[in-house]
Phi, psi and omega in degrees: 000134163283154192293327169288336163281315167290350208247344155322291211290358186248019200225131178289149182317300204217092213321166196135122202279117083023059167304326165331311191243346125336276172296335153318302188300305179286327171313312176284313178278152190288169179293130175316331195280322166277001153277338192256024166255359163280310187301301185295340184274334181236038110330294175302324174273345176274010162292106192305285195325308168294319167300359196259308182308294250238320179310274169353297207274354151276350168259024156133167185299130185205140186285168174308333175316289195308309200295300208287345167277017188245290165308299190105039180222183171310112168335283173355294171282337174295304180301340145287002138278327179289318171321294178324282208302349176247335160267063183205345172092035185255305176244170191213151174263174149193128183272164170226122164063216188245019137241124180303137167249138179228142194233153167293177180282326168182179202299004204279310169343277167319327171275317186282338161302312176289308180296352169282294141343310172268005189291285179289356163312308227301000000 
């Protein structure tokens, strides 16, 4: 198919409007501040490096050490990505002693990890 042919095929035959599922639709959405703080969280999981961190941190809590010997980058950068991933409520600290640990923030973290996954399973 040529590009001027998917881009047919992707257009109804014949214009008409649904109000009916329109308005369903509008009925349904969320407030604009929360789509674009859903855009921006997976913006942020669409980072390899972050995404790795957050992978990483399901299976339990580990210090920047441990993650940048995991990944294969910089204590830095790991911690400049964790700086990212906590202002967004994605991940959490705690310190013991003079090491920080870092855990996801709670199961939705996890759960938005997993369905994504079974997603590309499928």
């Amino acid at each position: 198919m040529t590009e001027k042919e998917i881009k047919t095929n992707e257009l109804c035959g014949i214009r008409c409007v649904h109000t009916e599922r329109v308005d369903r639709a509008r009925a349904e959405c969320i407030p604009q501040r929360e789509v674009e703080r859903l855009a921006l969280t997976y913006k942020i999981l669409g980072d390899p490096t972050r995404l790795r961190i957050v992978i990483a941190l399901g299976s339990g809590e580990m210090c920047v050490c441990d993650l940048a010997a995991f990944i294969g980058v910089t204590e830095s950068a790991v911690s400049h990505q964790l700086r990212r991933l906590r202002d967004l409520a994605l991940v959490r600290c705690r310190r013991d002693g003079q090491i920080l640990y870092y855990s996801l923030d709670d199961d939705h973290v996890a759960d938005l990890l997993q369905v994504g996954l079974e997603h590309i399973r499928e």
